[in-house]
C-alpha positions in Angstrom: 123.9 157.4 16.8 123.4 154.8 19.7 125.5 151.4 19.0 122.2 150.0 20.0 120.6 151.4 17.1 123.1 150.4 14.9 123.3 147.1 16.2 118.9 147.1 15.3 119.9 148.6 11.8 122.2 145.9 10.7 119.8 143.6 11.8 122.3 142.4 14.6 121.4 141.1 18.1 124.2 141.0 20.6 125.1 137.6 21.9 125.7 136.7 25.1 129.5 137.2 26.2 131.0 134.0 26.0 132.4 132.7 28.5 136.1 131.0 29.4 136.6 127.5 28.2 140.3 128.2 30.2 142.5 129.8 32.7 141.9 133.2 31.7 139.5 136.2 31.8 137.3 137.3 28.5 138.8 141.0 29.0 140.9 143.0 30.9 140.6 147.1 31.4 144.0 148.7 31.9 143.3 153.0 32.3 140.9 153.4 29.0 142.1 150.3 27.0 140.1 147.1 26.9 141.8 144.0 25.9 139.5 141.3 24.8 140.4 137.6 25.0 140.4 135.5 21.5 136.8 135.1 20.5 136.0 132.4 17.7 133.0 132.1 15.8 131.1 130.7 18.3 126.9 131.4 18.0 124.1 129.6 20.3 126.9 127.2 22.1 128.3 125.7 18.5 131.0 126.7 16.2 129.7 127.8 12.6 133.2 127.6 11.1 135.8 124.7 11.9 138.8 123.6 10.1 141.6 125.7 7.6 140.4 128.2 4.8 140.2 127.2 2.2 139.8 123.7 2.0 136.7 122.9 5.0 136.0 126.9 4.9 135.2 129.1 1.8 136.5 132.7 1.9 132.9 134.2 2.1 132.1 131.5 4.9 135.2 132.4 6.9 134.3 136.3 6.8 131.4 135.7 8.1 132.5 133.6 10.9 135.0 136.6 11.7 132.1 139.0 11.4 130.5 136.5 14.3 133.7 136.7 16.2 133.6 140.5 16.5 130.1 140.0 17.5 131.3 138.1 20.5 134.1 140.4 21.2 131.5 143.3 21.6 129.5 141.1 24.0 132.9 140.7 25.5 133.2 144.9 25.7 129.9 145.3 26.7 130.0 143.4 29.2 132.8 144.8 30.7 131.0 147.9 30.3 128.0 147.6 32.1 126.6 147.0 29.0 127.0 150.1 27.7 128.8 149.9 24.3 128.5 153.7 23.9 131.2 154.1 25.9 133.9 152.9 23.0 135.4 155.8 21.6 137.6 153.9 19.2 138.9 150.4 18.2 142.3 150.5 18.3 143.5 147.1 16.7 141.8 143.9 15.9 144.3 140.8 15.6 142.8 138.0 13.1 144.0 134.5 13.2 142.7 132.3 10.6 143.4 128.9 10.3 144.8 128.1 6.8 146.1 125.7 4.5 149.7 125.7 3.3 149.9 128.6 0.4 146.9 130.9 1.2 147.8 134.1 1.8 144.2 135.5 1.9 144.0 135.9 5.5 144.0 140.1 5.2 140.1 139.0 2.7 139.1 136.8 6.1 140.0 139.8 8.5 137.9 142.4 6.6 134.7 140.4 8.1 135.3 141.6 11.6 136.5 144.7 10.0 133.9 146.0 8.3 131.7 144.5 11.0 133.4 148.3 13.9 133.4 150.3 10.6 129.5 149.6 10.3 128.7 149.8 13.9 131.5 152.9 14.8 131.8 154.7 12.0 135.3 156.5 11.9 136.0 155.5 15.6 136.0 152.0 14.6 138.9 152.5 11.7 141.7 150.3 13.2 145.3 148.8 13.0 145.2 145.2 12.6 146.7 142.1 12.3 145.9 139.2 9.8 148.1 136.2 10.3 147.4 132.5 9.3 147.7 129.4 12.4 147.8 125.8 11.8 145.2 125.2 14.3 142.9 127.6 16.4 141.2 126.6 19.7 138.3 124.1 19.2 139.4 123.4 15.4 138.0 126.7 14.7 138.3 128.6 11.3 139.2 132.1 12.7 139.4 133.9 15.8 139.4 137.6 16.4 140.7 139.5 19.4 139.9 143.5 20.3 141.7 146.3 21.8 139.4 149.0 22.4 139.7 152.7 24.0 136.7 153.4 25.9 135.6 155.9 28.5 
C-alpha cells in the first residue's frame, strides 16, 4: 500500500517540512540513509506541547505531540525525496528526547507516540531501534522532539 493512502487512512495530512530556526539543514542523505534534523511538535507555525512531562504535559498529551513530531520528520523525508515517501524502505532508529521533570522515567510511554505513528504508516519496515532519553530543556521550551534515520531508495 501507497504511504499516501495510509497517510488518507489514518486520517493524516502531511505538513509542510518545517523549516530551520538555525545553522543547520532539516536532513541530510548519506548513500541510502537519511538523517533528519530534531523535529518538535510543531503544527500550523505554534508548538502544541511546551514545558517537562509531567507536570505542564500529561503522558497522553506528550504522545501525541511526538506522534506530531514524526509527522514533521516525514515532511522532512519527503521532502528530501521529491516528495515521494514510497521510497523508505525502512526506519532504522528514531531518537526521542522528552523534556521531563526530576524522577520520571516514562520517557520510553512518550516515544511510542512517534513509534506507533512508522508502525501504522510502514508496516514491518517501520519496526525500529530507538532511543528514549529525558532533557532538561528542548528547543523552544518544547515537550518532546523526535529525530529519524531512515533507509530509502
Amino acid at each position: 500500500m501507497k504511504v499516501a493512502n495510509r497517510l488518507a487512512d489514518l486520517g493524516l495530512t502531511l505538513p509542510a517540512a518545517p523549516t530551520p530556526v538555525a545553522a543547520y539543514v532539516p536532513a541530510v542523505r548519506t548513500g541510502n540513509l537519511v538523517y533528519t534534523a530534531g523535529q518538535i511538535p510543531m503544527s500550523e507555525g505554534a508548538l502544541i506541547a511546551t514545558g517537562p512531562v509531567p507536570s505542564a504535559v500529561g503522558i497522553e498529551a506528550a504522545q501525541t505531540a511526538a506522534r506530531q513530531c514524526g509527522l514533521n520528520a516525514l515532511a522532512v523525508l519527503a521532502n528530501i525525496l521529491d516528495g515521494d515517501l514510497d521510497r523508505v524502505t525502512r526506519i532504522v532508529r528514531l531518537g526521542v528526547f522528552v523534556a521531563s521533570d526530576p524522577g520520571f522515567t516514562d520517557q520510553p510511554k512518550v516515544a511510542n507516540g512517534a513509534s506507533e505513528l512508522m508502525l501504522q504508516i510502514f508496516g514491518e519496515a517501520g519496526r525500529h531501534a530507538r532511543a528514549a532519553v529525558g532533557s532538561i530543556g528542548l528547543p523552544l521550551g518544547a515537550t518532546v522532539e523526535v529525530e529519524v534515520v531512515a533507509e530509502v531508495r
